[in-house]
C-alpha positions in Angstrom: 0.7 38.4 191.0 3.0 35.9 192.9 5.6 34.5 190.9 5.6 31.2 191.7 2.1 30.8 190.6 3.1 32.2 187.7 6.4 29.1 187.7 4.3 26.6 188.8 1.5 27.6 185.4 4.4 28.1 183.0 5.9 24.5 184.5 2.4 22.8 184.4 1.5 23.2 180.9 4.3 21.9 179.7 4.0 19.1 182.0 0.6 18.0 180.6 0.8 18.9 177.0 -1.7 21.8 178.0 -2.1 25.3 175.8 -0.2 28.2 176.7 -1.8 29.9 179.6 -3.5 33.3 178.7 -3.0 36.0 181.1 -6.1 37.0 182.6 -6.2 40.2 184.9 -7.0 38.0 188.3 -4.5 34.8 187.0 -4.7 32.8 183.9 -6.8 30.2 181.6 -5.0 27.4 180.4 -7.3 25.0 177.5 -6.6 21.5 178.2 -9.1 20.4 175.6 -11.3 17.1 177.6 -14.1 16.6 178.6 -13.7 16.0 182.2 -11.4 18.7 181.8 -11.8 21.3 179.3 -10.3 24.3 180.9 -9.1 25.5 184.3 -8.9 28.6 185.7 -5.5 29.6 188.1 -6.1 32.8 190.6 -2.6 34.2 191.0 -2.3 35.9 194.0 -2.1 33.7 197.0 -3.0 33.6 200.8 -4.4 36.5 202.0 -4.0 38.5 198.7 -6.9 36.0 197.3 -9.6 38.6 196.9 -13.3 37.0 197.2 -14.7 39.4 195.0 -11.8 38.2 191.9 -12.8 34.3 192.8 -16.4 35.0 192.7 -16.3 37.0 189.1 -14.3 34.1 187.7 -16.7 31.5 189.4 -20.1 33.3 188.2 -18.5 33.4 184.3 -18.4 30.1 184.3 -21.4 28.1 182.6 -19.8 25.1 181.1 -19.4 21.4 182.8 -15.8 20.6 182.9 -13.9 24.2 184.1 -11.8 24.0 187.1 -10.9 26.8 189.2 -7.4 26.5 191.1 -7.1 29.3 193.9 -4.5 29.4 196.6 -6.6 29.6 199.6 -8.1 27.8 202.6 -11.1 26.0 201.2 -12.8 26.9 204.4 -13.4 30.1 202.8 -13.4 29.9 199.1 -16.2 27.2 199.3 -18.9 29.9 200.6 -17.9 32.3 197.3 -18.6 29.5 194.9 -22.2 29.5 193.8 -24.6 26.9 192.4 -22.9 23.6 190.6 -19.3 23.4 191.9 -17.8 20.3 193.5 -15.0 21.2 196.1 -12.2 18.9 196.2 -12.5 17.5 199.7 -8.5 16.7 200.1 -6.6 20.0 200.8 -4.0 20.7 198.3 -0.4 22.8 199.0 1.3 24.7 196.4 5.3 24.1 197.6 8.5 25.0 196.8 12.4 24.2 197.2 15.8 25.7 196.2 16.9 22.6 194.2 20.6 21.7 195.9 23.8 20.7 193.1 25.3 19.1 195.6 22.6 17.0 196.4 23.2 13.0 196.3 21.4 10.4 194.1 19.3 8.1 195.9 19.7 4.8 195.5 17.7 2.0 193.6 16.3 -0.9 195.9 17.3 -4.5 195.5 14.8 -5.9 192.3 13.2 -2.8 191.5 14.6 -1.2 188.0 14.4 2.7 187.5 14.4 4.1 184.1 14.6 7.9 183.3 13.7 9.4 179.8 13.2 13.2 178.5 10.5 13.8 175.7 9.1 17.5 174.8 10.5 19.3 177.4 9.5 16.9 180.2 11.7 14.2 181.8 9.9 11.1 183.4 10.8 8.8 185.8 9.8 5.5 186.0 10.4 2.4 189.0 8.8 -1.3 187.9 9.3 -3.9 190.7 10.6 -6.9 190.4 7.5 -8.6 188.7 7.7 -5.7 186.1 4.3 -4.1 187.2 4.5 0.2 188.1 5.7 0.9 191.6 6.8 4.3 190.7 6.1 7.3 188.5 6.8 11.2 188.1 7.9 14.1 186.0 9.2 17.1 185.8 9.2 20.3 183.3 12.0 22.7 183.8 11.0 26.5 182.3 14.4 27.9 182.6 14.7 29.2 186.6 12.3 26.8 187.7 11.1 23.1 187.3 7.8 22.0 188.2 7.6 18.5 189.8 4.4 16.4 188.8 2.4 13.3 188.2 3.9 11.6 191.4 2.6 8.4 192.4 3.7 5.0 194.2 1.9 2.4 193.8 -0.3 1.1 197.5 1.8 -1.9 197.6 5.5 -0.5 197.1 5.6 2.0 199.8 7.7 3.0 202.7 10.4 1.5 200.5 12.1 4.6 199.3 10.4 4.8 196.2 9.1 8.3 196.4 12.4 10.0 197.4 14.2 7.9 194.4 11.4 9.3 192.2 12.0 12.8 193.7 15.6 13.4 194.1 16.0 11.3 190.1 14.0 14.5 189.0 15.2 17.4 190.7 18.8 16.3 190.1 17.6 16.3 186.4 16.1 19.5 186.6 19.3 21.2 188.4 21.3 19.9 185.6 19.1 21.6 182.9 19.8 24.8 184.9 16.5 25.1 187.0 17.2 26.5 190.7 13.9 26.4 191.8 11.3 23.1 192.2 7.8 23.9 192.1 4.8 21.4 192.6 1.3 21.1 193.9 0.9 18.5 196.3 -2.0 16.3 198.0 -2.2 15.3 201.9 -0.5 12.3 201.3 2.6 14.1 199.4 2.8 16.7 201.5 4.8 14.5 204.6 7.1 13.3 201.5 8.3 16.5 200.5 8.4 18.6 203.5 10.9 15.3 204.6 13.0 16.4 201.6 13.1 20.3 202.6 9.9 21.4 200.1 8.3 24.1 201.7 4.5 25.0 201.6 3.9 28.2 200.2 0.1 28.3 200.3 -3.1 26.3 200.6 -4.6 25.0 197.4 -8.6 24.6 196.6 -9.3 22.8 193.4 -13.3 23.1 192.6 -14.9 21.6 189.2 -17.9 23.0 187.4 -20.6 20.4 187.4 -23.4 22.6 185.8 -26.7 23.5 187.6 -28.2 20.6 189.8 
């Protein structure tokens, strides 16, 4: 079991109010309780150590719309061990990591826009409105002791290349590092990806998300 799939579950349910993950003998199951979204199912080992028999008896168990499966692997191969009635994500996903820097220095607010930072059950959240009030901005992150998964960033279409992200980034892992987390954690998209790497995040292994649809 790697452990920073096991940081980056612990991190993630507190992050989205989610139910304690229950360990599984391949990973875990974590109840998020919607519809498009009642439960997802985490593989913990990663990269090579992703067995296709483990992700197929976790796939074929499934018979309810509304599972996810998360496995750390090359979708190039975990699509052809899914069977009837999953969607595969199209956009690539990257589970990353970073050794979160004390020394590290704030970055700063651009001219108009207004940042505003705010902890609530165990997760801090970082907002930027621009100068006609409306969201440029947004992110979170959950420390778990050790580490401190990063999540929920977005800038908005019209407010970027202005520094945005890296304010929202470097507000919360300066946070974290002051609640004692040494490690960042996150799962990131294509277009994150660039962002973090620029900010020393390193990509620790590929990441397929896949939905149960049900039977065609």
């Amino acid at each position: 079991m790697d452990g920073i799939v096991r940081a980056w579950v612990d991190g993630w349910v507190v992050s989205r109010g989610a139910a304690p993950p229950v360990v599984e003998p391949w990973g875990f199951t974590i109840d998020m309780g919607l519809a498009h979204h009642v439960t997802r199912h985490v593989l913990a080992a990663t990269n090579v150590d992703v067995e296709e028999r483990a992700v197929r008896k976790v796939a074929d168990a499934v018979t309810g719309p509304g599972t996810w499966l998360k496995v750390f692997a090359d979708s190039s191969s975990v699509t052809s061990w899914l069977g009837e009635g999953w969607w595969i994500d199209p956009d690539p996903g990257y589970l990353m990591s970073v050794r979160l820097d004390p020394h590290e220095p704030p970055a700063s607010v651009p001219d108009g826009y207004r940042l505003r930072v705010w902890s609530r059950g165990g997760v801090t959240r970082v907002m930027v409105a621009a100068p006609d009030g409306s969201l440029a901005a947004r992110g979170q992150v959950a420390p778990t002791g050790a580490t401190a998964v990063v999540d929920q960033i977005e800038t908005s279409p019209a407010h970027r290349r202005r520094g945005l992200g890296t304010l929202v980034m470097r507000t919360l892992t300066r946070t974290a590092r002051e609640q004692g987390a040494e490690t960042g954690v996150l799962a990131g998209s294509p277009d994150g990806r660039a962002l973090y790497e620029s900010l020393g995040w390193t990509v620790r292994a590929p990441l397929t998300s896949a939905k149960f649809t049900g039977p065609a």
